[in-house]
C-alpha positions in Angstrom: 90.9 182.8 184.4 91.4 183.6 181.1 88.9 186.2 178.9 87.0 185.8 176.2 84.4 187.3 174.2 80.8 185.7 173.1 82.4 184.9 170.0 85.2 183.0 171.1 87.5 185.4 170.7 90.6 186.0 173.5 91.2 190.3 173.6 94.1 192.0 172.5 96.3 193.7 175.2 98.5 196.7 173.8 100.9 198.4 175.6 100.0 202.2 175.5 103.4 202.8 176.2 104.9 201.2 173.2 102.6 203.2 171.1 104.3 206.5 172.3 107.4 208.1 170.6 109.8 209.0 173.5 112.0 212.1 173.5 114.6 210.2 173.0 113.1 209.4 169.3 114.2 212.8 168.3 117.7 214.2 167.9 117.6 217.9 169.4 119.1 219.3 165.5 115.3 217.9 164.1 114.2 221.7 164.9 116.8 222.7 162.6 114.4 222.2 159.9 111.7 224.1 161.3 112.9 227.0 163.0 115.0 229.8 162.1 117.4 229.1 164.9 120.9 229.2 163.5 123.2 230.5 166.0 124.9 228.5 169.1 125.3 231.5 171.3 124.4 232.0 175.3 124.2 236.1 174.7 120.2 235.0 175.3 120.6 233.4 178.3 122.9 236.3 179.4 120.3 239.2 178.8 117.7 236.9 180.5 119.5 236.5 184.0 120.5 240.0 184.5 117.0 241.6 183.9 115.7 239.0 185.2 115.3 241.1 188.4 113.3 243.2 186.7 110.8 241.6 185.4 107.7 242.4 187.2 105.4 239.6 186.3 103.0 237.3 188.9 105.1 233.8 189.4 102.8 231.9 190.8 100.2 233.0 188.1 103.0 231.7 185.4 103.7 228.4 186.8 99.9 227.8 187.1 99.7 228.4 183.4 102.6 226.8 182.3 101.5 223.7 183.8 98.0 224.1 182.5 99.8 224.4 179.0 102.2 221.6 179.8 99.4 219.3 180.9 97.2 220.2 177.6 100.5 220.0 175.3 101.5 216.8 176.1 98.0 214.9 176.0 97.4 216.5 172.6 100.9 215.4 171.3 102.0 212.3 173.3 100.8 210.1 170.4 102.5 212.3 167.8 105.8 211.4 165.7 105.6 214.9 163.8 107.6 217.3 165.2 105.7 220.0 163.1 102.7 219.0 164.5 104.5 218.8 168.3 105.7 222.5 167.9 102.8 224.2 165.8 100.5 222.8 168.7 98.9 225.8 170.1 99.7 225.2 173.7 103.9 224.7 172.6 103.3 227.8 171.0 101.4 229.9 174.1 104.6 228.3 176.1 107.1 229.8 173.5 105.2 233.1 173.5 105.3 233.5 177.4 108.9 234.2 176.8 111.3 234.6 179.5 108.9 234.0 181.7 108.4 230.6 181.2 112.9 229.6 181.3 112.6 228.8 184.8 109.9 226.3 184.6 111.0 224.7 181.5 114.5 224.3 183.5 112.8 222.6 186.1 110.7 220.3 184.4 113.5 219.3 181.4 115.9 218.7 184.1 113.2 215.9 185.8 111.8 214.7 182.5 113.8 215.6 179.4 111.4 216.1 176.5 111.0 217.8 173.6 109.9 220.9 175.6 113.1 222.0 175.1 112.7 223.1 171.6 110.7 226.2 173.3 114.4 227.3 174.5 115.5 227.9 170.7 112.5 229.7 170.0 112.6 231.7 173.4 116.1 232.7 173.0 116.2 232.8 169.2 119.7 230.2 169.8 120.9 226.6 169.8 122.4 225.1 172.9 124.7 223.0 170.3 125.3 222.5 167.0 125.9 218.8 167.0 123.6 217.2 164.7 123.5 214.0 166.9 123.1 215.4 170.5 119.7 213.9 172.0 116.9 215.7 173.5 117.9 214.1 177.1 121.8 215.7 176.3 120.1 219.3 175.4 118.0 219.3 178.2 121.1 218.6 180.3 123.0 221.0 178.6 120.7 223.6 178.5 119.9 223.1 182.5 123.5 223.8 183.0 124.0 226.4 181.1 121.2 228.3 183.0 123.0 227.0 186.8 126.3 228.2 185.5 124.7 231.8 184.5 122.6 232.0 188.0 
C-alpha cells in the first residue's frame, strides 16, 4: 500500500541516522584548537590511580549523574557538527568539572561506544593521549582505555 497525502503527494522518508555526524567524523587533534592541552604525558593518569584510594566521594551517586549528564549531552549535541558547540555544552562541561571522579565511567562507556566524550580526558587530565594529528576518536578511546588498564 503505498502513502499519499490529499494532495497527491507521496512523503519523504529520511534517515535520522544519516543526518547525524558520527565520532568517527572528527579526528581526536580537532580539540587541539580549542583547548589548552599541549602535552602528551600519562603523569595525570599516574596521580589519578594512586589517590584514587583516597578519594572519598559517593560512587553510585556519580554514575547516576554522569549518566544523567551523558544522556542530556548527547540529545542536545547528537545533531551537532561544531565541536565548540559539542564541548562548550553545559552538560560536557559539568562532566569535565566532575574531575577524577568521572575517569572511570568515561572508560567504561568510550571503550563500548567511542565518542567524542573522550575530549573530557584532555580536559580532566590537562594532557593528550597522542600527538598524532590523524588518530581517530575510536583509536583515542582505545588508547586512552588502555592506558588506564595498564595503570590499574
Amino acid at each position: 500500500m503505498q502513502l499519499k497525502s490529499s494532495l497527491g503527494f507521496k512523503p519523504l522518508l529520511l534517515s535520522v541516522a544519516a543526518l547525524m555526524p558520527s565520532a568517527s567524523s572528527f579526528a581526536y587533534s580537532d580539540i587541539d584548537n580549542y583547548s589548552n592541552v599541549y602535552n602528551v604525558s600519562n603523569s595525570g593518569m599516574s596521580k589519578y590511580l594512586s589517590d584514587l584510594e583516597y578519594q572519598v566521594s559517593n560512587p553510585i551517586k556519580d554514575e547516576l549523574l554522569f549518566n544523567q549528564l551523558v544522556s542530556q549531552w548527547e540529545n542536545e549535541t547528537i545533531f551537532l557538527s561544531s565541536l565548540p558547540a559539542i564541548i562548550e555544552n553545559p552538560n560536557f562541561k559539568a562532566i569535565v568539572s566532575m574531575g577524577e571522579r568521572a575517569t572511570p565511567f568515561i572508560l567504561d562507556y568510550i571503550s563500548h561506544k567511542p565518542s567524542t566524550l573522550v575530549w573530557a580526558l584532555n580536559l580532566i587530565y590537562n594532557t593528550k593521549i597522542s600527538d598524532n594529528p590523524k588518530l581517530t576518536i575510536p583509536e583515542a578511546c582505545k588508547l586512552w582505555v588502555k592506558a588506564f588498564q595498564h595503570k590499574s
